[in-house]
Backbone as a printed PyTorch tensor [residue, N CA C, xyz], in Angstrom:
tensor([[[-32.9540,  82.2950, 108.4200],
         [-31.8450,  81.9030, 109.2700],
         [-31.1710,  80.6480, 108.7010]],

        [[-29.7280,  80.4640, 108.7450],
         [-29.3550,  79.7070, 108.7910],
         [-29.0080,  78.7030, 109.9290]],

        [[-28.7880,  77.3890, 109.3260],
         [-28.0400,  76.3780, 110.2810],
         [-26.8620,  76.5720, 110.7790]],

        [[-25.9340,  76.3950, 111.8660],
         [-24.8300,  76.8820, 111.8510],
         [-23.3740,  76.0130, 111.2140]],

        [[-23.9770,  74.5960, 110.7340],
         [-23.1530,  73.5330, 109.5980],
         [-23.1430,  74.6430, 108.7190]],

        [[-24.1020,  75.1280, 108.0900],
         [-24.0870,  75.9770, 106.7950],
         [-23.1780,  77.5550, 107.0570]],

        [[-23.5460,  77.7110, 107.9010],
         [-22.3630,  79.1850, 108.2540],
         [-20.7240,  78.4500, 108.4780]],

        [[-20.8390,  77.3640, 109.0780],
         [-19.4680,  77.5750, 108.9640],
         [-18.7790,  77.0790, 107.6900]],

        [[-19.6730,  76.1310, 106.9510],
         [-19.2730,  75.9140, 105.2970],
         [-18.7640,  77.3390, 104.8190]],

        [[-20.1920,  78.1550, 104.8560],
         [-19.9260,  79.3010, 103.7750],
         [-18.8150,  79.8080, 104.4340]],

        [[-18.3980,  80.4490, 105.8110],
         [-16.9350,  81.1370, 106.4520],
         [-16.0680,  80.4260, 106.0630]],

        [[-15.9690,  79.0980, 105.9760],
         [-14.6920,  78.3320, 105.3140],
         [-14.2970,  78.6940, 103.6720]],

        [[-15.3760,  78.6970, 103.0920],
         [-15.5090,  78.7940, 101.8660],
         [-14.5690,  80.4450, 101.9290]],

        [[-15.2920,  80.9870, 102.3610],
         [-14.9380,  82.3920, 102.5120],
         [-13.0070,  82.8570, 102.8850]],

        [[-12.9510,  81.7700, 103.4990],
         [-11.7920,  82.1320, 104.4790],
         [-10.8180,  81.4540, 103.0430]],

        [[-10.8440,  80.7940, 102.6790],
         [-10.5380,  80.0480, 101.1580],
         [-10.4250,  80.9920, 100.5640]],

        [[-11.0020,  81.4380, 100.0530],
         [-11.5900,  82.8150,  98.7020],
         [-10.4140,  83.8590,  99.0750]],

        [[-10.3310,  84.3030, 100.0910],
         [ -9.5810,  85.4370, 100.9880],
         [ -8.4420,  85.1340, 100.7510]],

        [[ -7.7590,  83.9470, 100.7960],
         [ -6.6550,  83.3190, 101.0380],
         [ -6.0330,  82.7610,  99.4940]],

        [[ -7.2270,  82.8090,  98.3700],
         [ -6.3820,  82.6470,  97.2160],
         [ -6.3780,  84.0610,  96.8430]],

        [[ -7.1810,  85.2000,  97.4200],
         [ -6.4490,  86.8620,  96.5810],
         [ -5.1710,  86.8520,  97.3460]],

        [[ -4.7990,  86.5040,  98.2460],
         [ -3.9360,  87.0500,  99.2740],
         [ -2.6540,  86.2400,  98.1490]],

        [[ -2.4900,  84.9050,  97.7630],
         [ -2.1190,  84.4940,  96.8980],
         [ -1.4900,  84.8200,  95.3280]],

        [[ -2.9310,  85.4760,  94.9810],
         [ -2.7740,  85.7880,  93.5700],
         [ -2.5660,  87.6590,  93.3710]],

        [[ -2.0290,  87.9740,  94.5910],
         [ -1.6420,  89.6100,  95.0200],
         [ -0.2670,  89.2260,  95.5680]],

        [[  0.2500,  88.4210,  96.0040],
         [  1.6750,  88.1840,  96.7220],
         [  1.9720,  87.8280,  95.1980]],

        [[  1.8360,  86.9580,  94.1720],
         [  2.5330,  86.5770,  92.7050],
         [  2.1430,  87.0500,  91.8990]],

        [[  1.3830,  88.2260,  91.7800],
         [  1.3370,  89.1730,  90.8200],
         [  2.4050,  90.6540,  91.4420]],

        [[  2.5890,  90.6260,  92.4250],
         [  3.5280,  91.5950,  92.5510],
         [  5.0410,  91.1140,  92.6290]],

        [[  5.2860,  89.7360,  93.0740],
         [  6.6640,  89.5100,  92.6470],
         [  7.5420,  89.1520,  91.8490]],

        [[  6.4380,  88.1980,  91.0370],
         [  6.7040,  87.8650,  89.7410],
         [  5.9400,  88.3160,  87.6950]],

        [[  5.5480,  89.0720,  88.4040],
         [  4.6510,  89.4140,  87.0240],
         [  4.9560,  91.3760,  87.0580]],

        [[  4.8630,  91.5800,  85.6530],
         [  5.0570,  93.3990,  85.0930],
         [  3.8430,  93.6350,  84.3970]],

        [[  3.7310,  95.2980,  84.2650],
         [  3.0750,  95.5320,  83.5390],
         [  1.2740,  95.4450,  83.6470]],

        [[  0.8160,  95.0040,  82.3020],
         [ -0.4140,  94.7960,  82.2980],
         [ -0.5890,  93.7050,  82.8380]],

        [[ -0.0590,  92.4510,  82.9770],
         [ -0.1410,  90.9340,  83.4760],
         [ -0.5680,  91.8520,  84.7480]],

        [[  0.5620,  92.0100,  85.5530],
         [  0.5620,  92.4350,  87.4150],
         [ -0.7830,  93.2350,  87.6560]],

        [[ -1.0970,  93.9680,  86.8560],
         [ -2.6430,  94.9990,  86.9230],
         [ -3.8740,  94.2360,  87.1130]],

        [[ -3.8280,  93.4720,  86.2820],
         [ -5.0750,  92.2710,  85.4990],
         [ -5.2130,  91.6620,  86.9860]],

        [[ -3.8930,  90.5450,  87.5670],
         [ -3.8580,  90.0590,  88.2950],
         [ -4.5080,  90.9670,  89.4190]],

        [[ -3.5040,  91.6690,  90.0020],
         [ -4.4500,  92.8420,  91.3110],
         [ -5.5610,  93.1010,  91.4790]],

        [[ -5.9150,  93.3600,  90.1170],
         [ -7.6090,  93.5880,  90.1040],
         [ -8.2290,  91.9000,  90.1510]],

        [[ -8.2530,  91.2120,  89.7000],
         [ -8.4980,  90.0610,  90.0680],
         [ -8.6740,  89.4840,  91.4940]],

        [[ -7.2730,  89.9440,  91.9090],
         [ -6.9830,  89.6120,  93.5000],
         [ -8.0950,  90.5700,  94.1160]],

        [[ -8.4860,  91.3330,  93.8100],
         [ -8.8910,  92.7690,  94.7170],
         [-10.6090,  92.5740,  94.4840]],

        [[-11.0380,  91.6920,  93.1960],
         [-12.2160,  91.3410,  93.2620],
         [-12.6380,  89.6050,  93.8500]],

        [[-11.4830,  88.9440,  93.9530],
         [-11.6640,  87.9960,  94.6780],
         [-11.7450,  88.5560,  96.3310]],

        [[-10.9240,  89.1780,  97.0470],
         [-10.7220,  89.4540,  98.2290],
         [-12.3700,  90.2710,  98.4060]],

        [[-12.9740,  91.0880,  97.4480],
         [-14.5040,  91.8350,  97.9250],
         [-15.7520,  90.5170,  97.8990]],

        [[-15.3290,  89.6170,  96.5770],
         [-16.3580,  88.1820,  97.1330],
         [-16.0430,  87.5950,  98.3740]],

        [[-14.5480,  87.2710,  98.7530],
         [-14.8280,  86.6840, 100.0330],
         [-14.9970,  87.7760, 101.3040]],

        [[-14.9770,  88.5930, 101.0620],
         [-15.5200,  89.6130, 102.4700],
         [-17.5830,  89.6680, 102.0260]],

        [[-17.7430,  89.6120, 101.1220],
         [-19.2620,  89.3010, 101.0440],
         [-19.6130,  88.0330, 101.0770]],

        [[-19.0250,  87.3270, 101.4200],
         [-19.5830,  85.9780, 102.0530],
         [-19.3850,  85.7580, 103.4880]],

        [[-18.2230,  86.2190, 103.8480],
         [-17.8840,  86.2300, 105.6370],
         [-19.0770,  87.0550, 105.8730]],

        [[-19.5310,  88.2720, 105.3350],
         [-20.5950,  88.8980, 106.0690],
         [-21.6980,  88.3280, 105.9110]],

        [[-22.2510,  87.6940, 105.0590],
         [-23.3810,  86.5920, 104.8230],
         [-23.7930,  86.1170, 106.1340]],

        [[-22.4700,  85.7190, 107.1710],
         [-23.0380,  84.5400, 108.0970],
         [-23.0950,  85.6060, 109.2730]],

        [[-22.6440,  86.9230, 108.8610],
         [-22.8480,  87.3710, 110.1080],
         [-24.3330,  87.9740, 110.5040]],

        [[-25.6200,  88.0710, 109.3760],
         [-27.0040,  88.3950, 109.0470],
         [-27.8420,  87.1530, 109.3530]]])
């Protein structure tokens, strides 16, 4: 079990993480082509699955 200082670190952390794919998926689709925009998405799309596996962390 955790402390609940430590859950809400890691959900912050988390809520962070979430919030730079959401970021790096809004400027890879408006400003970037091609292979750049792909790279990026997937990037975004594996940042956005780390921070959904950390929000669920605190929910165990």
């Amino acid at each position: 079990m955790m402390d609940p200082m430590t859950k809400m670190w890691i959900s912050l952390i988390a809520v962070l993480i979430m919030g730079l794919s959401v970021f790096l998926i809004t400027y890879a689709r408006s400003k970037t082509k091609g292979f750049v925009r792909a790279m990026l998405s997937f990037v975004a799309f594996i940042t956005m699955i780390i921070g959904f596996m950390g929000g669920m962390v605190i929910l165990l």
